[in-house]
N, C-alpha and C positions, 0 to 999 in steps of 0.2 A: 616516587616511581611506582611503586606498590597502588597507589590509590588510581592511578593513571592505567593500570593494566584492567581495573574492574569495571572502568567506564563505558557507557553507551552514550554511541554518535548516532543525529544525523544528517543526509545531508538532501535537500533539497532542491532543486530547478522547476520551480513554480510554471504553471502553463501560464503564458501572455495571450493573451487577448487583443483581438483587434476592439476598438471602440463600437458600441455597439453589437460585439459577438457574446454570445451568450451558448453555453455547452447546456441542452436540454436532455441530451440521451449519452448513454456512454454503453458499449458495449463489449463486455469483461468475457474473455477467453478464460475458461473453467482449464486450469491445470491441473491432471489427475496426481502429475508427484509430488504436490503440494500435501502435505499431512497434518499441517499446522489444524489444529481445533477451531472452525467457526473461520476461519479470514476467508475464505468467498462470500459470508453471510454477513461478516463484520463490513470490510468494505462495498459491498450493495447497499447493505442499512446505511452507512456516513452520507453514502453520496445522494441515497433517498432524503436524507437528512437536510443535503442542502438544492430540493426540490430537483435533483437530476434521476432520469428516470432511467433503471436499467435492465438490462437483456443480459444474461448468461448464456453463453454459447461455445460449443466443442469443434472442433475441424476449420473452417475459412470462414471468414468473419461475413455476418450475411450483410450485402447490399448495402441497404438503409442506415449501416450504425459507421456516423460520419465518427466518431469517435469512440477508440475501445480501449481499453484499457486491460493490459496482461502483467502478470504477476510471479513472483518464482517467493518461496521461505522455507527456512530451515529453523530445526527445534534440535534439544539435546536435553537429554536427561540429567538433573540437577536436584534432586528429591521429589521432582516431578518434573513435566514439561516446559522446558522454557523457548521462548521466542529468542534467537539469537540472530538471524538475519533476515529481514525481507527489503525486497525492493520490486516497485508499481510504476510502471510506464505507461502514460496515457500519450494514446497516438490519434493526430486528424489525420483522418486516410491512414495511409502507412508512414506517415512522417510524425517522428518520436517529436512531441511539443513538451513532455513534462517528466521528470521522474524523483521518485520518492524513496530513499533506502533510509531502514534502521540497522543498526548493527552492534551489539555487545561483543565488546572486546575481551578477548583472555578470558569467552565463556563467562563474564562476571564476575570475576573472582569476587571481588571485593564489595559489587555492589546489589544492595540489597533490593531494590526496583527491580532486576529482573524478576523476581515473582509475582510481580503485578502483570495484572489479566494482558491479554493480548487485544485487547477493544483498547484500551489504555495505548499503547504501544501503537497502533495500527489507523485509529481515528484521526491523530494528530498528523501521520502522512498524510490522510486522505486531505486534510482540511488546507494542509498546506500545498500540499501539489495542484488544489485547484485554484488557490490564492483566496481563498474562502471569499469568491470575487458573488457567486450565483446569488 
């Protein structure tokens, strides 16, 4: 029961694809209460990573960006920073097609991975939430 409380979940709903659709731009709603260290730079890099080109952007998502992608994460102090929840919904238009949460439970008690960098933690939603299809 003890080892069960330290664990980290997560849980994914991959975006589907029509055949032949392919996501070239994504455009990510900048969350100022987000404090988490580097995950607006993390997830921009992943998704440049797998040749999707992106736009950071504050207030209504402009025009042009058929897909955006918004985010919310929380952190707690543990001898340092740790990544305890985030969760990444990528939407075409305004209709949610995908989403991505991590979440350590019980704070971690138990397990020692939460110390590991939050690129760690963050790359693997991104990679999964788009079906690492691009």
């Amino acid at each position: 029961m003890m080892l069960l409380t330290g664990c980290a979940t997560t849980k994914i709903t991959p975006v589907q694809l029509s055949q032949g659709e392919k996501i070239q731009k994504v455009c990510i709603k900048h969350n100022p209460k987000v404090i988490v260290q580097n995950l607006e730079d993390i997830i921009t890099s992943r998704l440049e990573y797998h040749n999707i080109v992106t736009q950071v952007y504050s207030g209504e998502r402009p025009e042009l960006c058929e897909y955006s992608l918004r985010y919310v994460a929380y952190q707690k102090w543990d001898f340092s920073m740790v990544l305890t929840q985030a969760q990444l919904i990528l939407y075409k238009n305004e209709k949610r097609i995908g989403v991505a949460e991590y979440k350590l439970h019980a704070g971690g008690l138990l397990n020692p991975t939460k110390y590991k960098s939050n690129e760690s933690k963050i790359e693997p939603l991104v990679d999964q939430l788009i079906g690492e299809i691009q």
